[in-house]
C-alpha positions as CSV (number, residue, x, y, z in Angstrom):
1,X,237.9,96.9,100.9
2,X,240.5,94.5,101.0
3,X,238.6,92.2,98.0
4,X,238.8,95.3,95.8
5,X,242.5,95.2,96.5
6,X,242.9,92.0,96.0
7,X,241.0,92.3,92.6
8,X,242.8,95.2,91.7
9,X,246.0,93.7,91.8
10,X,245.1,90.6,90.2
11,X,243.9,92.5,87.7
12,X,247.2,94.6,87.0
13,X,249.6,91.8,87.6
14,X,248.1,89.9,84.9
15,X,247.9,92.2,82.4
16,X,251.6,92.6,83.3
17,X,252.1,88.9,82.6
18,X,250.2,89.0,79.3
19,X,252.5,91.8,78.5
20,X,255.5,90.3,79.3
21,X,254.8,86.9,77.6
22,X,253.7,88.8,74.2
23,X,257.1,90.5,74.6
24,X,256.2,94.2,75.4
25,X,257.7,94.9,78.4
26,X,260.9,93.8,79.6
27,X,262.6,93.9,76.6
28,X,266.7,94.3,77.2
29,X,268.8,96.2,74.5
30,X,271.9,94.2,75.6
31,X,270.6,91.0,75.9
32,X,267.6,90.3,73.1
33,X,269.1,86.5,72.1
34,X,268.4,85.8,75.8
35,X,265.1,87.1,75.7
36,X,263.9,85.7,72.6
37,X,264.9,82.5,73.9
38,X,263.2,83.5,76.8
39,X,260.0,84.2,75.0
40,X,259.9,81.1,73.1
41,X,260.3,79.0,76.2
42,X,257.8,81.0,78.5
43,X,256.2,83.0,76.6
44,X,252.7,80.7,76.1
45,X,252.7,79.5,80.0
46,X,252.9,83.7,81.2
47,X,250.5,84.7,78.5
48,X,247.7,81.9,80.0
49,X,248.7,83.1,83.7
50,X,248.0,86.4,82.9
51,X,244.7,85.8,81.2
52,X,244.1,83.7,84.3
53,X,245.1,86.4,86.6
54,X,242.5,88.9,85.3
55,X,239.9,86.5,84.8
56,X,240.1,86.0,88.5
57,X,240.4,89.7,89.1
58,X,237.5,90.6,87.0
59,X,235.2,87.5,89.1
60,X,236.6,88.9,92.3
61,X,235.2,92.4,91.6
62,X,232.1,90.8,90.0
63,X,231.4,89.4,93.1
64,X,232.1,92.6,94.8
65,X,229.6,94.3,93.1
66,X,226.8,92.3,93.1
67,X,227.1,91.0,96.3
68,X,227.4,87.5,96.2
């Protein structure tokens, strides 16, 4: 149960990443020079964690699921 958790949350916490690299979410009315500088200096590195995190989530419920 706990793997499925795991998995779960890897899952969601990199599409959050993706999200938040590609500029979606966390987007401030007050400060959006910050974050565009923000974006253009992290924006590639969170995108490729996030990808990473669900890759990882996905294998971790693969392996769930088929028992290895």
């Amino acid at each position: 149960m706990y793997e499925f958790m795991d998995a779960t949350i890897s899952i969601a916490g990199g599409v959050y990443a993706y999200l938040a690299g590609a500029g979606k979410v966390g987007k401030s009315k007050n400060n959006q020079d910050k974050h565009e500088l923000w974006l253009k200096k992290y924006g590639k590195v969170l995108k490729a964690i996030g990808l990473i995190l669900v890759l990882f989530g996905v294998y971790q419920l693969s392996k769930i699921t088929v028992g290895v």
